[in-house]
Legacy VTK file of the C-alpha trace (Angstrom):
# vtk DataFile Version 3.0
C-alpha trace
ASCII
DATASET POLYDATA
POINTS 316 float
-24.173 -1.332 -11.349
-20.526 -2.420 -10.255
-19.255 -5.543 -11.496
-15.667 -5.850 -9.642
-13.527 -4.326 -7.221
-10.031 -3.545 -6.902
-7.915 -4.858 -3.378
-5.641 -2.379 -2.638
-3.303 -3.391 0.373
0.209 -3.707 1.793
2.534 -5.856 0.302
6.027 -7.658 2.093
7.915 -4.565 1.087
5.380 -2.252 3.160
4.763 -4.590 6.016
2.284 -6.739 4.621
1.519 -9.886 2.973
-0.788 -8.794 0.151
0.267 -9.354 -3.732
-0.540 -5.929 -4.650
-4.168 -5.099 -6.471
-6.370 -8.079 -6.792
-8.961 -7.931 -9.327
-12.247 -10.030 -8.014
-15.993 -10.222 -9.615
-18.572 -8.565 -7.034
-21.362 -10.796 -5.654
-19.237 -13.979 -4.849
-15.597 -11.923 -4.693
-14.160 -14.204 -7.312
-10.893 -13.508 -7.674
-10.110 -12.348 -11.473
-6.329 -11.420 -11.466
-3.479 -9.567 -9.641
-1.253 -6.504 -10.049
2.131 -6.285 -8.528
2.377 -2.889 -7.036
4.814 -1.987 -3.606
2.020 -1.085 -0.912
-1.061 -0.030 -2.890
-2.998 0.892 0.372
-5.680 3.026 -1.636
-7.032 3.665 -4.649
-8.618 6.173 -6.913
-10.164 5.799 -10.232
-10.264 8.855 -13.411
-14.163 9.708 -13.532
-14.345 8.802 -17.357
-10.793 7.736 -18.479
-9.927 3.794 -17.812
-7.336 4.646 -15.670
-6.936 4.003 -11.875
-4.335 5.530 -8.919
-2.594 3.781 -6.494
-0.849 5.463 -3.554
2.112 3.580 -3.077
2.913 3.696 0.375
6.352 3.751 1.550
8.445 6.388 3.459
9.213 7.900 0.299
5.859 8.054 -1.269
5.144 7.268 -5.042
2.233 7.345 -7.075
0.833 4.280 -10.013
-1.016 4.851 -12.566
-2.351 2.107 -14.258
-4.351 2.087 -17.385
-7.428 -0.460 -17.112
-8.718 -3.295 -19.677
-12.210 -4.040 -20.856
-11.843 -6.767 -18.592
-10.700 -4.879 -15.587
-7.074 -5.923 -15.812
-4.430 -3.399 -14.791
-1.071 -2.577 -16.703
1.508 0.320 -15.288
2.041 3.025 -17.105
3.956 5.306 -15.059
5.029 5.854 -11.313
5.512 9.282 -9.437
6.826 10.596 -6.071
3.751 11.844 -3.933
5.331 14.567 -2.604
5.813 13.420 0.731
5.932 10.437 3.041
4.164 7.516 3.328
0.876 8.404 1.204
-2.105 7.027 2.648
-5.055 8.456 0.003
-6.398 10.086 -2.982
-8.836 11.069 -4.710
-9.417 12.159 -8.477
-11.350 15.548 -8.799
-14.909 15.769 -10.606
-13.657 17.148 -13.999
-11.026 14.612 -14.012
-8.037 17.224 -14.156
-6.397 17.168 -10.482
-5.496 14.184 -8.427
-4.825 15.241 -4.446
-2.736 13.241 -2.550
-2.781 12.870 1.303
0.980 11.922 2.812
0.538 10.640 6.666
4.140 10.655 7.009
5.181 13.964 6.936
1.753 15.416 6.472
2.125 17.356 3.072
-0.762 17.146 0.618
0.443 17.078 -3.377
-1.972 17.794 -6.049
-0.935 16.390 -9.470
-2.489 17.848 -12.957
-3.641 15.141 -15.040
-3.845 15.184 -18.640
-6.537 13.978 -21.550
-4.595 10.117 -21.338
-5.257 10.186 -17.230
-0.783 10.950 -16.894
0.237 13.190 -14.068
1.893 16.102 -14.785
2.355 19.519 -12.935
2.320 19.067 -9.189
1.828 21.387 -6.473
2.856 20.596 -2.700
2.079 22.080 0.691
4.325 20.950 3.617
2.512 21.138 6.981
4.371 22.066 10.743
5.994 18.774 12.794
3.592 16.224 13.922
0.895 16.521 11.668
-0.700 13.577 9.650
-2.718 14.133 6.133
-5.044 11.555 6.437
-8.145 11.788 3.566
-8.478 14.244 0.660
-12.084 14.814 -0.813
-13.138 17.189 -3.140
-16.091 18.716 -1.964
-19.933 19.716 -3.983
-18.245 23.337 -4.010
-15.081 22.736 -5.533
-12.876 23.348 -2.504
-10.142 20.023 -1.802
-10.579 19.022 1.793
-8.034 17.250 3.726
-8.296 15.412 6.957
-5.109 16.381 9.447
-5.171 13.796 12.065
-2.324 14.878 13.917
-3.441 18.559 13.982
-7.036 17.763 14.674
-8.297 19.771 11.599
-9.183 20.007 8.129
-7.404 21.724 5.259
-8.730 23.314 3.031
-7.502 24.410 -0.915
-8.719 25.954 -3.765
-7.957 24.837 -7.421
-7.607 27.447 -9.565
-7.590 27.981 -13.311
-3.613 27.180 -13.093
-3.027 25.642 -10.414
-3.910 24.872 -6.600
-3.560 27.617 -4.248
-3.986 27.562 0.011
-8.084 28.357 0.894
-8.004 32.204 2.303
-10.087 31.006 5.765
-7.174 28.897 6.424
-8.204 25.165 7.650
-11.235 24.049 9.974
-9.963 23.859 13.601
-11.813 20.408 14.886
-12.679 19.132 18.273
-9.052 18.188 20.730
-7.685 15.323 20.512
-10.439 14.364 17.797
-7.971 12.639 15.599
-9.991 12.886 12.182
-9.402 10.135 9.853
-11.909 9.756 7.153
-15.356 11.911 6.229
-18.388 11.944 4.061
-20.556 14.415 2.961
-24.358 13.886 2.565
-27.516 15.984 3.222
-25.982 19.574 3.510
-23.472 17.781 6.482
-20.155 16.751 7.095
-19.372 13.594 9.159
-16.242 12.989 10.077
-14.854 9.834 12.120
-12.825 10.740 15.143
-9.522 7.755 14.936
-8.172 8.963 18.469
-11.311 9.947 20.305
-13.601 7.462 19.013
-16.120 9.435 17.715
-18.702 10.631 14.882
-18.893 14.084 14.820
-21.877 16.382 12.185
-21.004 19.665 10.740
-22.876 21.957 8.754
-21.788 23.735 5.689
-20.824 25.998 7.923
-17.819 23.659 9.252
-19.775 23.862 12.987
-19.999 20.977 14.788
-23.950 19.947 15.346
-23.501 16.024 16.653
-21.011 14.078 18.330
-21.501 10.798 19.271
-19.387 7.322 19.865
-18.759 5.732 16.847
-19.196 2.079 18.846
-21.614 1.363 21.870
-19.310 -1.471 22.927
-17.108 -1.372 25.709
-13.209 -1.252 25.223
-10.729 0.937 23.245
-11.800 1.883 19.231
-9.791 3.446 16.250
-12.497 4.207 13.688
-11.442 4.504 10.414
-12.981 4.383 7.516
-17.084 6.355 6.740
-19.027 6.338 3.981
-22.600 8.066 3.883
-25.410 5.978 1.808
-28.921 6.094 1.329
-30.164 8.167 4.359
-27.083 6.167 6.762
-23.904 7.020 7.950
-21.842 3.680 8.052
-18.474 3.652 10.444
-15.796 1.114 10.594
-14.434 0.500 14.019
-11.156 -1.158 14.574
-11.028 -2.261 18.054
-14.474 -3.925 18.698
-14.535 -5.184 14.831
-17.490 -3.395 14.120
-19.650 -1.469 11.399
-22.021 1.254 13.213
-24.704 2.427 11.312
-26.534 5.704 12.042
-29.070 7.608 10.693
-27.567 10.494 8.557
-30.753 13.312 10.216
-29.413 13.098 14.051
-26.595 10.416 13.876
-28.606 8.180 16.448
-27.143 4.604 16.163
-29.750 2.214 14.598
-27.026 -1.126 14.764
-23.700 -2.280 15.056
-22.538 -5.526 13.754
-19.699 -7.123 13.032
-17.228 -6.596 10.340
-16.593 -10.382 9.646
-12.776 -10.338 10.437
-10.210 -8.418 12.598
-9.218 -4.523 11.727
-11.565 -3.253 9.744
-9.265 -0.875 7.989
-11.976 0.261 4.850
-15.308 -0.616 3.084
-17.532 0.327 0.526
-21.277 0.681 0.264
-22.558 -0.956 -3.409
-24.953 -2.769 -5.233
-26.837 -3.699 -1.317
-23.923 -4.833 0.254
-20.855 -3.863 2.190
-17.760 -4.842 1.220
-15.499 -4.990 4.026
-11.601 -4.953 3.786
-10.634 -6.483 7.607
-6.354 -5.749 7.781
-5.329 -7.866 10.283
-7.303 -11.145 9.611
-6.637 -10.882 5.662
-10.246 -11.130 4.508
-12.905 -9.216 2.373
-16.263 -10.065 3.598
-19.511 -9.700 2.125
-22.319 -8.143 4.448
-25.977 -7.848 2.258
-27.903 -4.911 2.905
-31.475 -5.058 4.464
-33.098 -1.977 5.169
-29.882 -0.358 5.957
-28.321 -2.945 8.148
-25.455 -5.353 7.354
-26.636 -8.849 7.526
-24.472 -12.157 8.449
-21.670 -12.960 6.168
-22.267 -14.038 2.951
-19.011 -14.189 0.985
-15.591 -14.071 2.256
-12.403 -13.677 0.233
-8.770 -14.184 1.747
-6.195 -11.591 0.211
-2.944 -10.625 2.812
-3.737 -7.166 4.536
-6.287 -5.203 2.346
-6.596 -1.915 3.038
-9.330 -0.455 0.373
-11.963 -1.910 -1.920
-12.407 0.230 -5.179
-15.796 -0.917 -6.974
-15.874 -0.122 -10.774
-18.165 -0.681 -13.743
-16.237 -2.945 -16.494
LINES 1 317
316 0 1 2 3 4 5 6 7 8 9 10 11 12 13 14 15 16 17 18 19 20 21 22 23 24 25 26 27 28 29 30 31 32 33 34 35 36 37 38 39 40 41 42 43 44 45 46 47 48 49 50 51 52 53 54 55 56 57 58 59 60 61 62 63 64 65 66 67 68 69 70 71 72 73 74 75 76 77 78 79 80 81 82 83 84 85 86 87 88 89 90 91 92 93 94 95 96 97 98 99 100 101 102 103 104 105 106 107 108 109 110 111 112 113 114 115 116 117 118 119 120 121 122 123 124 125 126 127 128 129 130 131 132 133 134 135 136 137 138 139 140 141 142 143 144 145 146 147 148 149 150 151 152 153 154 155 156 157 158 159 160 161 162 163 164 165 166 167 168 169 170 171 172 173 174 175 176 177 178 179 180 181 182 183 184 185 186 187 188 189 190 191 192 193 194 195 196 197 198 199 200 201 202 203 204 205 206 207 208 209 210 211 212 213 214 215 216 217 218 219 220 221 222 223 224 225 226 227 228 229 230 231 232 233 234 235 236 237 238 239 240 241 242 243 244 245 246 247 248 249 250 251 252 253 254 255 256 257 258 259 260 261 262 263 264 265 266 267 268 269 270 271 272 273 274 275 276 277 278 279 280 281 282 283 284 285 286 287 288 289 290 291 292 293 294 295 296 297 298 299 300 301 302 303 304 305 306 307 308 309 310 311 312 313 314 315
């Protein structure tokens, strides 16, 4: 069961107001503490050492790591470039060992060894052609890193190896137009994958062929989906725009409701513990959303903290 959460966000520095990564108590969001980092606008955590990633997001890109207390509280312990520019994600790799990187700036993915204390250490970096956008790295059930190119509407693909991290030989997934994809989920031998410029939810199979599209919001008006998470038999979708979560079945992506996100830009979430977390950007709020039978419910918690941008739930 998660006990707290870490609020990643932007900070004055990056364009924001937040105060870096606030520590807060699930249930109620208290707040338990606060880590000054410049732009920590996502966050990763090591699979079984207490350590935790920050992208740092600026035009030239670093990396935290931070080692983490029995308490939850966060103390730096060392601070690397990402590779590229402005670093928007990451994610740690099941065995602990790699940590990918996804630069939106320039649209080069970097994917940093890590060694038995959870420090970074040999780095490998693939620059992309002009105008594209890493958005999301995810390491998928068979091993392969998957990145999300927003600007080239498809997804890389790479393959760690026993020394390193080498380009996938079938080259990247070539996605729908003018798709935009932003963030995806895997679930149920599918990909879903949330469409930021065209506004939609789109199914794959293993396969990498597109089975489903639909809109990611039934309301009227422009929408920037961005974050997706796949739970329990749902797919949830954030949409920025109408302030939304969409929630549709994961078999057939038909919608089955869309409330709203409690606040304005609702830039991530996460799924825990029967409730949705929601981190809205623009109105500086994490909101609480309880869970019944797969739906979010009214608000029932609300924290302020200046322009989250992730919610990281850990286990103390």
């Amino acid at each position: 069961m998660a006990e707290v959460a870490y609020i990643g966000g932007y900070t004055p520095d990056t364009g924001g107001s937040g105060p870096g990564i606030t520590l807060v108590e699930l249930g109620g969001l208290t707040r338990l503490g606060t880590t000054p980092a410049p732009g920590p606008s996502f966050l990763a955590a090591h699979p079984r050492l207490p350590v935790v990633y920050a992208v740092e997001e600026s035009e030239r890109g670093t990396v935290g790591v931070f080692a983490r207390a029995a308490d939850g509280g966060l103390t730096p312990l060392a601070r690397h470039s990402s590779g590229g520019a402005s670093p928007c994600h990451l994610a740690v790799d099941p065995t602990g060992t790699r940590l990918a990187v996804a630069n939106y700036g320039d649209g080069t993915v970097s994917v940093h060894g890590i060694d038995d204390a959870g420090l970074l250490t040999d780095v490998w970096t693939f620059p992309h052609r002009e105008g594209t956008h890493a958005h999301q790295a995810v390491f998928g059930p068979d091993g392969v890193l998957y990145v999300t190119d927003l600007g080239a509407d498809e997804v890389r693909r790479y393959l760690p190896t026993g020394d390193g991290v080498v380009a996938h030989p079938g080259g990247p997934v070539r996605l729908a137009p003018g798709m935009g994809p932003r963030h995806m989920a895997r679930a149920g031998g599918h990909w879903y994958v949330a469409g930021e410029l065209d506004g939609t939810v789109r199914a794959y199979d293993t396969g990498w062929r597109e089975v489903l599209a639909v809109p990611a919001s039934g309301t009227a008006g422009e929408n920037h989906p961005s974050h997706l998470e796949a739970h329990d038999g749902f797919v949830y979708v954030a949409n920025r725009g109408p302030d939304t979560i969409s929630v549709f079945t994961a078999s057939g992506l038909e919608r089955v409701a869309e409330v709203s996100c409690g606040g304005v830009w609702p830039r991530h979430f996460a799924v825990v513990d029967g409730r949705v977390y929601v981190a809205n950007q623009r109105s500086g709020t994490v909101v609480v959303l309880p869970l019944k039978d797969g739906v979010p419910q009214a608000e029932d918690g609300c924290l302020a903290v200046g322009t989250p941008s992730c919610v990281l739930p850990l286990t103390r």
